[in-house]
C-alpha positions in Angstrom: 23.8 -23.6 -1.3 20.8 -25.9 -0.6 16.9 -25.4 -1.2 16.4 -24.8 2.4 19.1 -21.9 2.5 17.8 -20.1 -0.8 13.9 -20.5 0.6 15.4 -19.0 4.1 16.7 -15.9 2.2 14.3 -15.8 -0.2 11.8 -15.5 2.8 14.0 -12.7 4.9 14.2 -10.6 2.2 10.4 -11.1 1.5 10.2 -10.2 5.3 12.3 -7.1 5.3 10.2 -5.8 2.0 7.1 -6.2 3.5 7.9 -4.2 6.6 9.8 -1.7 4.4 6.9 -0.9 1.8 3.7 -2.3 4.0 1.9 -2.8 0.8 1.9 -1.4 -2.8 -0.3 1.1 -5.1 -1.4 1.2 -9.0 -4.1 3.5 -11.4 -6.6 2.4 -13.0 -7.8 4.1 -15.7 -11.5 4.1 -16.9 -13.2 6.5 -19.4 -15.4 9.0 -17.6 -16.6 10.8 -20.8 -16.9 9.4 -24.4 -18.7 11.9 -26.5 -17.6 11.3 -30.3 -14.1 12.8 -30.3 -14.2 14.3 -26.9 -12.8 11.7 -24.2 -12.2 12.2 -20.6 -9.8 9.5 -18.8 -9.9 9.2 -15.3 -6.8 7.9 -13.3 -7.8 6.2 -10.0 -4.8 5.5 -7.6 -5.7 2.4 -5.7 -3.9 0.9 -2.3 -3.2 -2.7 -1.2 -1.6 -2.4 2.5 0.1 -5.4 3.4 -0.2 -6.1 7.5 3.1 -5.7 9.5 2.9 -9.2 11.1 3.0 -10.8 7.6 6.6 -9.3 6.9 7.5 -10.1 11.0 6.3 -14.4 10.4 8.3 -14.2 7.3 11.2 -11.9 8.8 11.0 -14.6 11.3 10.4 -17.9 9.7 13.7 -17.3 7.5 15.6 -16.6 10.3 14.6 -19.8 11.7 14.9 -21.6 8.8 18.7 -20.4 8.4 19.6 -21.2 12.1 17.6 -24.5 12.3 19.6 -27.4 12.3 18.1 -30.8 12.5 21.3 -33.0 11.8 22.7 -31.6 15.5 22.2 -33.5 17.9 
C-alpha cells in the first residue's frame, strides 16, 4: 500500500466520522464556591459542532484520491 492509498483512507474514514458524530462534547469543571472546607464544583458540558460539508470534501476528496489515477493515459 502507498502514501497516497493510506492518506485516501485515512481521509474517507475522517469523512464518514465527521458526518456520523457532526462534532464532539466535553466538561469543564470550575469551582463555584470555595469557603474553607465547603467546595462547590460546577460541571459545564461544552459543544464543538463540526459543519456537514467538512466530512462531505473529505468523504469526497478520499474518494478521489483512491480512484485518481495519473499513470493512465
Amino acid at each position: 500500500m502507498n502514501s497516497k492509498t493510506i492518506v485516501a483512507i485515512a481521509l474517507i474514514a475522517l469523512g464518514i466520522i465527521a458526518l456520523a458524530y457532526q462534532g464532539f462534547s466535553y466538561t469543564t469543571r470550575e469551582k463555584a464556591v470555595d469557603l474553607g472546607p465547603l467546595q462547590i464544583v460546577k460541571e459545564e458540558r461544552h459543544r464543538l459542532p463540526i459543519p456537514p460539508i467538512i466530512g462531505a470534501v473529505a468523504l469526497v476528496a478520499g474518494l478521489g484520491l483512491l480512484i485518481w489515477n495519473p499513470k493512465r493515459g
